[in-house]
C-alpha positions in Angstrom: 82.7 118.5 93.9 80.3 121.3 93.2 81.1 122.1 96.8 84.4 122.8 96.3 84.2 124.5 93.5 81.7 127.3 94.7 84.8 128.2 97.2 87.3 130.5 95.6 90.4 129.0 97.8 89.6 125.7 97.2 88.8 125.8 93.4 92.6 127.5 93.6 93.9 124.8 95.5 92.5 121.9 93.0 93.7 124.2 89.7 97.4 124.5 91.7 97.1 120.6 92.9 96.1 119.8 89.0 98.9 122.1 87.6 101.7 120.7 89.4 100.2 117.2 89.0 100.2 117.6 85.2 103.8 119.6 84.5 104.9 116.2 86.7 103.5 113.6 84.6 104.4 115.6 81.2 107.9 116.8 82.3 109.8 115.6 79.7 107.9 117.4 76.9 107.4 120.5 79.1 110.9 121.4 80.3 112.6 123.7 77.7 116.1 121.9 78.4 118.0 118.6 80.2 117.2 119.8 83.7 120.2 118.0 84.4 122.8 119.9 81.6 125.5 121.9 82.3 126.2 125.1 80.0 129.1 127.1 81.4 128.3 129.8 78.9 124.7 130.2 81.1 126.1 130.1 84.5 123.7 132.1 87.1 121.8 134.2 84.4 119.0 135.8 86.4 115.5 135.9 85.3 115.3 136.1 81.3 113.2 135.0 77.8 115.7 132.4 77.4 115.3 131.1 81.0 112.8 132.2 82.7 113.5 131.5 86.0 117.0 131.9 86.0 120.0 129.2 85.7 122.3 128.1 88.8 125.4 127.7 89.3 126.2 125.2 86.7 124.2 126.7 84.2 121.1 124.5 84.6 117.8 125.9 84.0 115.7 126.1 86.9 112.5 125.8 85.0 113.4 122.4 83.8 114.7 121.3 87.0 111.0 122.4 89.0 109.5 121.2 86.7 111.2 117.3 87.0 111.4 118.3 90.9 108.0 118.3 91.2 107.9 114.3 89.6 110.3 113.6 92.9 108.5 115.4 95.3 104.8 114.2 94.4 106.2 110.6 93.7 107.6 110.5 97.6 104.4 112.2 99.1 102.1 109.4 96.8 104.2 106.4 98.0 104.3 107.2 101.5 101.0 108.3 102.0 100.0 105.0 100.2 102.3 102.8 102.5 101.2 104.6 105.2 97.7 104.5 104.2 97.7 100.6 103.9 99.2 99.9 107.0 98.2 102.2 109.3 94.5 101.7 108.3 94.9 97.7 108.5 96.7 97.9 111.7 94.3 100.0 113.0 91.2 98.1 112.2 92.0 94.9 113.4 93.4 96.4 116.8 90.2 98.3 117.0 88.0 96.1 115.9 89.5 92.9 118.6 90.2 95.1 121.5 92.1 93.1 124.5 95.3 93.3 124.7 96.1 92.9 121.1 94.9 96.6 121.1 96.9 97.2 124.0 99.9 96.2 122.2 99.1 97.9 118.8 98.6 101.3 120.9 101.5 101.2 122.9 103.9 100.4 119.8 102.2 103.8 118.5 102.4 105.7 121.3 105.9 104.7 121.4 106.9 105.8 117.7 105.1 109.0 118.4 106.5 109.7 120.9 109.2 110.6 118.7 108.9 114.1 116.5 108.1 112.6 113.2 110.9 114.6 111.6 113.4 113.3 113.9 112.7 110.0 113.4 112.4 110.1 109.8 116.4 111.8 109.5 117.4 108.6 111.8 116.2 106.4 109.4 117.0 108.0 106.7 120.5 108.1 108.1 120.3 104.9 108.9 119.3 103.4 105.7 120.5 105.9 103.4 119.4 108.9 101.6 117.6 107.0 98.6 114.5 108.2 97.0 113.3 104.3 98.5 114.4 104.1 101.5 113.2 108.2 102.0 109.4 107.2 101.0 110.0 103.8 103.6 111.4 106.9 106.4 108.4 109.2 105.9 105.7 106.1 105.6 106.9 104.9 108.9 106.4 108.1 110.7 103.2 108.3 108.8 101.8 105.1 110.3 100.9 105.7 114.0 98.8 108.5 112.7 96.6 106.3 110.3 96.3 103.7 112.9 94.8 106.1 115.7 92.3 107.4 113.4 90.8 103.9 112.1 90.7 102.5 115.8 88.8 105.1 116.9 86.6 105.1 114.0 86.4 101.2 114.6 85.6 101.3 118.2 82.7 103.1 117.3 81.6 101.6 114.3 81.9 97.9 115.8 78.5 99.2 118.2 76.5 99.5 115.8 74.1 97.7 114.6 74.8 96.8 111.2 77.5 95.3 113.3 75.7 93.1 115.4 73.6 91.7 112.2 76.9 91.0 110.3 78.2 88.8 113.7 74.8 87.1 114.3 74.7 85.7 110.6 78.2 84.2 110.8 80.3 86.2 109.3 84.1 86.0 109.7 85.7 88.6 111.8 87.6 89.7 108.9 84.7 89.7 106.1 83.4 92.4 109.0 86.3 94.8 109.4 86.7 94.7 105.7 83.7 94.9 104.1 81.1 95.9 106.5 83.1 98.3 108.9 85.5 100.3 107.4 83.9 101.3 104.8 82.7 103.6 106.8 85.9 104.8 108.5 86.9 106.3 104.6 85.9 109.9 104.7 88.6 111.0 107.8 91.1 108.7 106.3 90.7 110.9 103.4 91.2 114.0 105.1 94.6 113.0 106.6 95.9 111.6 103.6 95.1 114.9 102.0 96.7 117.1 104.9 99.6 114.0 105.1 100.9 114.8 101.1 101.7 118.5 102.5 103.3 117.4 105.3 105.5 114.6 103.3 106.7 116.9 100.5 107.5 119.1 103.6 109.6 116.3 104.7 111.3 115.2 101.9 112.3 118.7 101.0 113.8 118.9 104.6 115.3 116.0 104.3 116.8 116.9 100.5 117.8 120.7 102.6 120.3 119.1 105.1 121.8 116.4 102.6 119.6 113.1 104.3 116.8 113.2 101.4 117.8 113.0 97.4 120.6 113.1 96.3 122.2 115.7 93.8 122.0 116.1 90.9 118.5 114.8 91.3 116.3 117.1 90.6 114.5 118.2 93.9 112.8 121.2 95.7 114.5 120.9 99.3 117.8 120.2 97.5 118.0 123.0 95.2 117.1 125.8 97.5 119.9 124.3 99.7 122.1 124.7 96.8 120.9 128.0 96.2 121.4 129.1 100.1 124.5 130.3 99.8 124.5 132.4 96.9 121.5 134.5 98.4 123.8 136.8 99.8 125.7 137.6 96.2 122.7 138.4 94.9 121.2 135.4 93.3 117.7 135.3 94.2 115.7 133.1 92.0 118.0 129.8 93.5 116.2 129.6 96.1 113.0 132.0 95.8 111.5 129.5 93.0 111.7 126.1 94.8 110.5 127.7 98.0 107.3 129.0 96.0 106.6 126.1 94.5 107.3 123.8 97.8 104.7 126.6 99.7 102.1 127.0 96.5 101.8 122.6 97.2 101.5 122.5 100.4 99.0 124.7 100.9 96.9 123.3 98.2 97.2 120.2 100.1 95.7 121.8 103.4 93.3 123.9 101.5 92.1 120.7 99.9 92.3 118.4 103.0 90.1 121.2 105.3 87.5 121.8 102.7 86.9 117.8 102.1 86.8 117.9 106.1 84.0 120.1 106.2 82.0 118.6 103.3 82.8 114.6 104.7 81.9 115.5 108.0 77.6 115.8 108.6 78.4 118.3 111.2 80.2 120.8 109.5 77.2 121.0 106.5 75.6 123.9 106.1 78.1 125.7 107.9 79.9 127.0 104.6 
């Protein structure tokens, strides 16, 4: 921690990260109005006291619906990356830890969904399954996967060498008591890293997803959906439709990366004392 605070971008990442974390969990009593309200007295007022950053088309204050956007967006990004996690590190762990042709099988099942761009595959399912807040977090946790599992086999391949290995196999433990408690352990700190760097990329996803109708649905409160609402008043004028759910969609995302590369460098030995 004091690491990351001594650097400027990545105390501003955790103060963003903590921001939008907090105006998620306290939405209710922090919007000024029913981000889901009409007022047809209100309709796309720009910028003002009473609405600060603007209404849309329906007269909806786009301050109240961020701020509840932000409770979709982080709550797909959290489930995902948690499904994904879980999985993808279990998966992985087994496969690496076993070898043969279990591994064989495990790899070429991931090499297979890879081969797929993730995006791709996540609008197929989605499409598929239909555009539910559910059934978008099962889309983007499936794509999510492969990536978890070729991080913990490779940290398992290694870490079944050594020799706190061999001393946990010549005293009988079971081959699962191993993986579990003795091995991967120590495959945590890059499975940190890419769950970090994976929240950016699954609020990217979602909000793509939202952008071209195959994420939430309206008049669900979401980032990707309301600067596709906005899109097409940009050219009468109306600015802040889209302007404000872009900013917040970049100001996250790169929290997450700036986040993710710092705990990179202090998790890894090799990169101390390089900052």
């Amino acid at each position: 921690m004091r690491r990351m605070t001594r650097d400027p971008l990545s105390l501003a990442a955790l103060a963003a990260l903590a921001l939008v974390t907090l105006a998620a969990l306290f939405a209710p009593w922090i919007a000024p109005y029913d981000p889901d309200a009409p007022d047809a007295e209100a309709t796309l007022v720009s910028v003002s006291r009473h609405h600060w950053l603007g209404t849309d088309t329906y007269g909806r204050d786009q301050l109240s619906r961020v701020i509840h956007a932000a409770r979709v967006d982080l709550l797909v990004a959290v489930g995902a990356t948690v499904i994904a996690l879980g999985a993808g590190t279990l998966i992985g762990a087994f496969a690496g830890y076993r070898g043969g042709w279990g591994d064989q099988i495990v790899m070429r099942a991931v090499d297979a969904v890879m081969a797929f761009p993730a995006f791709i595959l996540a609008m197929g399912i989605t499409a598929a399954l239909g555009n539910t807040i559910t059934n978008v977090v099962v889309a983007i946790a499936i794509t999510h996967v492969p990536i978890y599992t070729r991080v913990v086999r490779g940290e398992m391949l290694k870490a079944r060498e050594m020799e706190y290995a061999e001393a946990a196999r010549t005293v009988g433990n079971r081959a699962s008591r191993i993986v579990l408690r003795h091995l991967l352990p120590n495959c945590v700190p890059p499975l940190i890293v890419q769950a970090t760097l994976a929240m950016g990329f699954a609020i990217l996803t979602v909000a793509a997803l939202s952008f071209i109708g195959l994420g939430i649905v309206p008049p669900q409160s979401e980032w990707g959906a309301m600067t596709a609402e906005g899109a097409a008043s940009i050219v009468s004028g109306e600015w802040w439709l889209v302007a404000f759910p872009g900013v917040a969609i970049m100001i996250t995302v790169l929290a997450f990366n700036l986040v993710g590369d710092t705990l990179r460098d202090v998790l890894d030995p090799r990169m101390r004392g390089v900052r």
